[in-house]
C-alpha positions in Angstrom: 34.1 22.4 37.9 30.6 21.2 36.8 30.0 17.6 35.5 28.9 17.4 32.0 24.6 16.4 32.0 23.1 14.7 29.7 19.4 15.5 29.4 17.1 13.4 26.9 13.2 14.1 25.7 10.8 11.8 24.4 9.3 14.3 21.5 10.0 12.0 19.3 8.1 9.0 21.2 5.1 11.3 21.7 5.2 12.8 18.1 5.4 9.5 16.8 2.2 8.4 18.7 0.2 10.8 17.9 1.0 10.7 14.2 0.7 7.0 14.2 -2.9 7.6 15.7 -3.4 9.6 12.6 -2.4 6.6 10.4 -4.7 4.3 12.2 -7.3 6.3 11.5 -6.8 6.8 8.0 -6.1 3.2 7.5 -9.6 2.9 8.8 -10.8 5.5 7.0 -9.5 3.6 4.1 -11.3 0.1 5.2 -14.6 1.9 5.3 -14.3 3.8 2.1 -12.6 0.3 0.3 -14.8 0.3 -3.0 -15.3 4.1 -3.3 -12.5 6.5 -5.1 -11.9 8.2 -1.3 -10.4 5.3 0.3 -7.5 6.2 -2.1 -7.4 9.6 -0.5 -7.6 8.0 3.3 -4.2 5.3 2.1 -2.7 8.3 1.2 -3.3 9.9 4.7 -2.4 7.0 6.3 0.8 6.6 4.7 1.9 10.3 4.9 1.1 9.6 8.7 3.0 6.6 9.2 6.4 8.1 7.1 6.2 11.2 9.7 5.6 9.5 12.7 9.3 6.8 12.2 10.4 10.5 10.9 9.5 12.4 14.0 11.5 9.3 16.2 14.3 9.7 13.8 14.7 13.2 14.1 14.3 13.4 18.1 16.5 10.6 18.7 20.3 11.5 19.7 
């Protein structure tokens, strides 16, 4: 009879890190643009970002 396996991927860790790259970079996106009207469009981005990236952890973790 076969042993059960338990096999485990790390999607979520690399999903997460490359959506969290995304975030940095519209968080400086959003330091650069700070008195013009876009750097509420780069926040925006950067927050998006960083909500799917603890999503993408949540969602690939068992």
């Amino acid at each position: 009879m076969a042993a059960p396996t338990e096999s485990t991927t790390d999607k979520g860790v690399g999903l997460a890190m490359v959506l969290g790259a995304i975030a940095v970079l519209g968080a400086f996106g959003m330091a650069a643009a700070a008195p013009a009207a876009e750097a509420g469009w780069a926040f925006a981005v950067a927050i998006t970002f960083a909500v799917l990236a603890v999503v993408g952890i949540h969602v690939y973790a068992e």
